[in-house]
N, C-alpha and C positions, 0 to 999 in steps of 0.2 A: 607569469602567474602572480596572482596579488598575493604579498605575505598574509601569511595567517597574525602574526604580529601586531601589523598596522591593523588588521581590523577588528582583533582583541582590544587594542589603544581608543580607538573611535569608540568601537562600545561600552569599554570600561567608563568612559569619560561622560558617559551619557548615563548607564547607569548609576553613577552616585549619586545624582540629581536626586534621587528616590532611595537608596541602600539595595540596590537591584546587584544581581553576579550574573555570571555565566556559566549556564550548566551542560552545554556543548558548541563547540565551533567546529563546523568544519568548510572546508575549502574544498575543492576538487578540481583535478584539471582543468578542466572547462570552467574554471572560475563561479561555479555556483557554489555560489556561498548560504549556509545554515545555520544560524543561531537562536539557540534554543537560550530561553534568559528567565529568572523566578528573580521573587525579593521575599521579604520577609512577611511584607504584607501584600493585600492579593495584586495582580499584575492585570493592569485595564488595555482595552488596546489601544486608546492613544500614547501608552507607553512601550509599547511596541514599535509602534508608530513613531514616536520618538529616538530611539535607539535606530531604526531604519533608517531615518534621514540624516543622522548625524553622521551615519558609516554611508549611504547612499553620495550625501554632500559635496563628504572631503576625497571621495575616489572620482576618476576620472575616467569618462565611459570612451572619449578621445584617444584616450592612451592604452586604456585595454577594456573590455568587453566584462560584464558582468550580470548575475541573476542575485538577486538575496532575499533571502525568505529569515522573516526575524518574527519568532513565536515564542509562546510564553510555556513551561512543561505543564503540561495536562494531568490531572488525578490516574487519570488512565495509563501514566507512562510510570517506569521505574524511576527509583532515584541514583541521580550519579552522583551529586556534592553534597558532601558533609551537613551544609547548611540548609538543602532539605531535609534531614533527619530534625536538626533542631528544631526547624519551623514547624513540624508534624509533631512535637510530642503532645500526648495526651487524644491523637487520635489512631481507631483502628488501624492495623499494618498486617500484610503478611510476607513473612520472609521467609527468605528459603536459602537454605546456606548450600556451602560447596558441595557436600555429601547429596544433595538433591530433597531435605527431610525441609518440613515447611510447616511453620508455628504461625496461628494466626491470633493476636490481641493487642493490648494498651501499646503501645508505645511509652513507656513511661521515662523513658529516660536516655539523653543524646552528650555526649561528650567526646572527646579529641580522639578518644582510643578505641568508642565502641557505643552498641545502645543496650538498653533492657527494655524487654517485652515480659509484659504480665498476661498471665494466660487464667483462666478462671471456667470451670468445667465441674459436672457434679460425681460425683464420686463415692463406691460406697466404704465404709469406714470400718473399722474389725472392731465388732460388738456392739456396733448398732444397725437399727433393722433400715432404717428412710438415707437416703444419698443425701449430701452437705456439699454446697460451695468449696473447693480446694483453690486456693492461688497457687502459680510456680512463675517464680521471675526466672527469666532467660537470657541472660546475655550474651552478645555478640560482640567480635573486634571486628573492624571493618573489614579483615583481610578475610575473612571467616564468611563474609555475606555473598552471595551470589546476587539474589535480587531482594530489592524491599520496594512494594506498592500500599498505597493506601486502600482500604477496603471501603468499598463507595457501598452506603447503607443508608437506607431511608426508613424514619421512624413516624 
């Protein structure tokens, strides 16, 4: 079976070329290998394409059998590394923490220990008659997140 190791190495080694990570590996008995890979800025697919052939290159199909499928993480998927939360601040999110309860707004804010989400809704106010804009920031530690996805919105 190929180390997971070796083909973290291959691809880590291809991704700095760009400041590119890895936001899942996985291996399987049968040696079908899956890497899912972001960077900071957008990910094209000859960069994909790139990371493929370097981990494709240095393994040997002679000596053991292989499948690899090297994609970039889609709007549509949640986030698993920290470094998606950074790269998303300042756009719509919804997250849903462990209890199952699900805030959806700003992203406004990504750090080591957690994010804050701005939430913004109208609301009526004790002693006036017309609803007003209310903000409520909300933060989360990472351990607290179940799932965070971007809210794909067309204006």
């Amino acid at each position: 079976m190929i180390k997971e190791k070796l083909i973290r190495e291959l691809a880590e080694e291809r991704l700095a070329t760009f400041d590119g990570f890895i936001v899942e590996l996985k291996v399987s008995t049968g040696n079908d290998i899956k890497l899912l890979i972001d960077a900071d800025i957008p990910i094209s697919i000859s960069d994909c394409m790139s990371v493929s052939r370097n981990v494709e290159h240095n393994l040997d199909r002679e000596v053991e059998d292989f499948s690899l499928e090297v994609s970039s993480a889609g709007l549509d998927q949640a986030f698993k590394h920290h470094r998606q939360y950074l790269k998303n601040v300042g756009r719509e999110v919804k997250v849903t923490n462990m209890e199952g309860e699900r805030i959806e707004g700003l992203l406004t804010t990504a750090d080591d220990k957690g994010i804050s989400v701005t939430t913004k809704k109208k609301e009526r106010i004790e002693g006036r008659k017309a609803k007003h804009w209310v903000e409520k920031v909300h933060t989360f530690d990472y351990a607290d997140i179940k799932e965070t996805k971007v809210i794909i919105g067309f204006k």
